[in-house]
N, C-alpha and C positions, 0 to 999 in steps of 0.2 A: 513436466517435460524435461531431456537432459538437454542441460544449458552446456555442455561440453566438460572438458576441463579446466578447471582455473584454479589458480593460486591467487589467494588475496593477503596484502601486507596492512597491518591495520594500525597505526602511532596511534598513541595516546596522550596531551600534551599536560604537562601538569596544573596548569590554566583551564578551567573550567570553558572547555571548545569544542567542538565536536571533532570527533577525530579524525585525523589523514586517511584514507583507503586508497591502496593501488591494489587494480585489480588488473589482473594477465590471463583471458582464456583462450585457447583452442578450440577447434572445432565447433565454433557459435556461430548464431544464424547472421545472413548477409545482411544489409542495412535494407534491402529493397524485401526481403521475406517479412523482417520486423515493421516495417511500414505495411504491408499487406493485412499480417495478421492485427493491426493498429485498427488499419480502415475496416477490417472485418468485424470488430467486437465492437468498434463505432456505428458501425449501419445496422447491427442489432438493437444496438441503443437506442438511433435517432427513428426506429420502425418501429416501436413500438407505438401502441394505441394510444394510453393512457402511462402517467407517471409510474413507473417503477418502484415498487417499496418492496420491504420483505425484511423477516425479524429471523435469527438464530440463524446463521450462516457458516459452516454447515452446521448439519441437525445434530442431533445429541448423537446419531450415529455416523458422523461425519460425511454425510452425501448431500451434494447442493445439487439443486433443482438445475437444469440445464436453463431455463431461463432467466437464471439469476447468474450465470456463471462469467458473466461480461462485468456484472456489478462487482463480485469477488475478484475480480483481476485487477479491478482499478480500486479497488481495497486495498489488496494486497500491496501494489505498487505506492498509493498513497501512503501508507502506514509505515512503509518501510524507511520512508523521511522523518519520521517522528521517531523508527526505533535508532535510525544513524542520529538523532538529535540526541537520544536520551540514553544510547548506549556510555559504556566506562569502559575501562580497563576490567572490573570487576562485576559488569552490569549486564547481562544481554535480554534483546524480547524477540518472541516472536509471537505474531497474530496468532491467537486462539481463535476468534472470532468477532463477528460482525454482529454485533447484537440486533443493532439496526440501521433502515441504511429507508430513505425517500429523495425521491429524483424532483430536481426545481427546471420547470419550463421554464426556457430563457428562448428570449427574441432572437438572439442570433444564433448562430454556428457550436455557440460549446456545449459542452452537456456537465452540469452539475449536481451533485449528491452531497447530502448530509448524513454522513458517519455518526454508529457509534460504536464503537469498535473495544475489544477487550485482549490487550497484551497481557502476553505472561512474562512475568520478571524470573529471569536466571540470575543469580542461583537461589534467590527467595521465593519461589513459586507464589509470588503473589501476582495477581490479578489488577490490571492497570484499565481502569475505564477513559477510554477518550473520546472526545467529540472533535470529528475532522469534516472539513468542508472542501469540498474535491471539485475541482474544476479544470476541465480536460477537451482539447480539440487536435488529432491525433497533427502531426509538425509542430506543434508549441508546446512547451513544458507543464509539466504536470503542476495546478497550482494547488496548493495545500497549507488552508487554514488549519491549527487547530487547540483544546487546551486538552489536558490529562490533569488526573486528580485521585488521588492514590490518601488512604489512612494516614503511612507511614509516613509519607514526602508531601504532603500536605497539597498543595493546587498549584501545579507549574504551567505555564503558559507559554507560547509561542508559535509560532507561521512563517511561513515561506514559502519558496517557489521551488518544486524540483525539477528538472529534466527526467524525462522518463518515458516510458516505453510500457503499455498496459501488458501489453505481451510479449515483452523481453523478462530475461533470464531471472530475474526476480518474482515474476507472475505467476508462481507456481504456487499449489495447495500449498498451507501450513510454512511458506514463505519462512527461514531464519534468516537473521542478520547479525 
């Protein structure tokens, strides 16, 4: 969907750090539409019968099941903390896909998922396999375990917490960062 227009300014510090981003858009949704559309992909979630799983997201012809399309959003949004961890000046990714993804019944309120997810690295077209652990309850920040483990760069690790919005302007198919 069009998240409007924006301009993003992006530092890069020569200190191995994740990088500054300011971001300026127009025309983007109001904070009470962004909480709607939060609680709407949340009550799909919490309605379902049974645990949620599902492999190859999307299919090799890039169509995702409409039942899975709430799990691909908080992919999406997940991941995209991993690609602002691991981006460079000279690095970009963006979610190819979700290889795989099983939802954990919890006692309370959140709803949590176990990623695995497959970024592609610009400008090497290589393939980044990661394992994210997504943990989300639509008013509290998106939390996001996870490690990536790549040939080249051998096993890097890390976690954290992001603020985030399953269905803000990031939430979109084929997500770059």
């Amino acid at each position: 969907e069009n998240a409007g227009s924006c301009l993003a300014t992006v530092l890069y510090p020569k200190k191995k750090s994740p990088p500054v981003v300011s971001i300026k858009c127009s025309h983007t949704k109001d904070q009470k539409e962004i909480q709607e559309e939060d609680n709407s992909i949340y009550q799909r979630i919490r309605h379902q019968t049974k645990p949620i799983t599902g492999n190859n997201i999307p299919d090799s012809y890039g169509n995702i099941e409409p039942a899975l399309e709430p799990v691909w959003a908080l992919a999406v949004a997940g991941s995209s903390s991993i690609m602002w961890e691991k981006s460079t000046e000279s690095l970009g990714y963006f979610l190819a896909q979700v290889k795989s993804v099983k939802q954990w019944i919890r006692k309370d309120d959140f709803v949590e998922f176990d990623y695995t997810v497959l970024l592609h690295e610009i400008p090497t077209q290589e393939i980044i396999s990661c394992h994210m652990r997504l943990t989300w309850l639509p008013g509290h920040p998106l939390k996001v375990k996870h490690f990536c483990a790549s040939e080249s760069h051998g096993v890097e690790e890390g976690s954290g917490a992001e603020s985030g919005s399953a269905a803000g302007p990031s939430a979109e198919k084929g997500a770059n960062f």
